[in-house]
N, C-alpha and C positions, 0 to 999 in steps of 0.2 A: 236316715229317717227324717221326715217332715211333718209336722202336725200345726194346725193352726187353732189357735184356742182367743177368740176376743180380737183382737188387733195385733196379738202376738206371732208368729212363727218361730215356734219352736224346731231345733235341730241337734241332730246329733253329731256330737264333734270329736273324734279318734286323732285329731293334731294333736301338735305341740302344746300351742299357746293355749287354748280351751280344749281340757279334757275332759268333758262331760254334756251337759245340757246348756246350750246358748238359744237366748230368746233375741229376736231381732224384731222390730218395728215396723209394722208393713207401712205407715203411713210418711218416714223419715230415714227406713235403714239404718238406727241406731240399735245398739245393742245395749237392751234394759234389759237382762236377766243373765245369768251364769251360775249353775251351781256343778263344782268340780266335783267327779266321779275318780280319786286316784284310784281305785279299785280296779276299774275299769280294765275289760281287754277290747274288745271289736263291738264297741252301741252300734247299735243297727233302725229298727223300726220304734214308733211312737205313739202311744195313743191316751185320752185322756177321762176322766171322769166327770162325774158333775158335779163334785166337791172341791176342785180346783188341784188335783191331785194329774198327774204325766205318769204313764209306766213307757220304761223301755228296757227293750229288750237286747240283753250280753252274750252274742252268736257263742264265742269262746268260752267265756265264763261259763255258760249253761246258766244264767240265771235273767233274773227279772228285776228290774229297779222300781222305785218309786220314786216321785220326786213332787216335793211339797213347790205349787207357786208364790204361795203367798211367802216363804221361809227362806226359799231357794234352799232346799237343805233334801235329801234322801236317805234312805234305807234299805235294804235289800227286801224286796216282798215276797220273791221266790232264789231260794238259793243252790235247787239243786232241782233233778228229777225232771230237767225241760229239752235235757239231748243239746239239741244247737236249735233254740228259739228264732227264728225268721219275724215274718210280720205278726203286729199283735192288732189288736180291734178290741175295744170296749163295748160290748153287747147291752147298751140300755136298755132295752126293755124286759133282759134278764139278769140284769145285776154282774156281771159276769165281763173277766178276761177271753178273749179265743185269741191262740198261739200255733201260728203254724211251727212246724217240728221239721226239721229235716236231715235227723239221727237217730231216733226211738225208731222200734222195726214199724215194718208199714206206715213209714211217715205221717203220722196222725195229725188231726187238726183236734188240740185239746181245749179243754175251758177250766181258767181258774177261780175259784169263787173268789168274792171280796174281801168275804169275813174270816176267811181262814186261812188262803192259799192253796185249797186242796183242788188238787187236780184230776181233772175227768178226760179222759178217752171220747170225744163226741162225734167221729171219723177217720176213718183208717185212709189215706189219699191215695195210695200203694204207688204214689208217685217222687221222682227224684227230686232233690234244690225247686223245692217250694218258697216263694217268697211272700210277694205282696198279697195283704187280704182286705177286703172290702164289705159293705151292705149296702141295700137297694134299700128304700124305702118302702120296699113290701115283706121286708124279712130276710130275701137274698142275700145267701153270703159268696161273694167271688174271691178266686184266687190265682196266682200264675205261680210258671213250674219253667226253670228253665231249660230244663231237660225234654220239653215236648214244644216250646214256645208257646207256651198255648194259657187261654185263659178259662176258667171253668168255673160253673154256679151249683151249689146246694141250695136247694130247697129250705125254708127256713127251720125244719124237724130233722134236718139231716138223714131223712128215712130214703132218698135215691141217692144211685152212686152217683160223682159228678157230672156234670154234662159241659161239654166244650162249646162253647158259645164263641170263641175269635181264637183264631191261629196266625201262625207266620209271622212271627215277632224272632226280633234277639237279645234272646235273655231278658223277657218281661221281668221287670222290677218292683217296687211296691206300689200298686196300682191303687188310684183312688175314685169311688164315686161320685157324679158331681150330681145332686137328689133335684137339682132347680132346671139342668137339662136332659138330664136321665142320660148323661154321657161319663162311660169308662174310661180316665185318663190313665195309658199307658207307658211309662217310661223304658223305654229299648235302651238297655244298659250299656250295650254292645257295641252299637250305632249311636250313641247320643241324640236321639232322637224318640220325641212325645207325641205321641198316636192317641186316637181319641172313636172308642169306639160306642155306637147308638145302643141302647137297649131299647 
């Protein structure tokens, strides 16, 4: 997982030496942040608030982190009930976690509130190893599934089923929106190679 928050880049670190959240410096490649997760089994994806607050998401563990920036300090925010959590997304303009799932039956894309941690069912994906999740700046939320290569958009009501919008990937990864050129970057996990598709 990658998240960029101010001048920082955040990552998620399953090594040795940093077992948790490491923030890097886009402007000098220095490393100003570290907060250790011993907890930790497989961090994966990352995303952030607008309180200065990081969640990432623990494939193995089944759970959800929090992590303060300003403290460098964490706490578990969901610790149960999330299956094997994939990509997460911070829904600003409903307050809200969305967690793709890829072990609860019908591989759902859920949403976790802020104020409580409770969790909502907001799409059934009936698809396999879902990963990366995204939004458009119209409300779209996209996501890829390595079991199809494929990348696919909901609607912002999640009221259609998905729709395949780019195929013929290997093993799309956590893809990200980029809202300035209205371009889907796609990481091919397989191939080490970053595809970059128009909407």
């Amino acid at each position: 997982g990658l998240h960029i928050v101010d001048d920082v880049l955040y990552v998620s670190s399953n090594g040795d030496e940093y077992p948790g959240i490491v923030g890097i410096n886009l402007s000098n490649a220095e490393i100003v942040f570290y907060c250790h997760i011993p907890e930790k089994e497989l961090l994966n994806d990352i995303t952030s608030d607008l309180d200065g607050n990081l969640y990432i998401t623990d494939c193995d563990a089944n759970k959800v982190f929090k992590v303060s920036i300003d403290n460098e300090t964490y706490t578990t925010f969901v610790d149960s009930g999330v299956g094997y959590p994939n990509g997460i997304l911070y829904d600003v303009p409903n307050d809200r976690l969305l967690v793709l799932n890829c072990l609860l039956p019908n591989r759902p894309l859920i949403s976790i509130s802020m104020d409580g941690s409770t969790i909502t069912t907001l799409a059934e994906t009936n698809l396999n190893s879902i990963d990366g999740l995204t939004s458009d700046d119209h409300g779209n939320f996209y996501f890829s599934s390595w079991s199809t290569d494929e990348i696919y958009r909901y609607d912002p009501n999640f009221t259609n089923p998905p729709e395949v919008i780019s195929s013929g990937y290997t093993d799309p990864a956590d893809i990200f929106f980029n809202k300035i050129d209205g371009v889907i970057a796609i990481p091919n996990f397989s191939s080490n190679v970053v595809e970059y598709f128009q909407i």
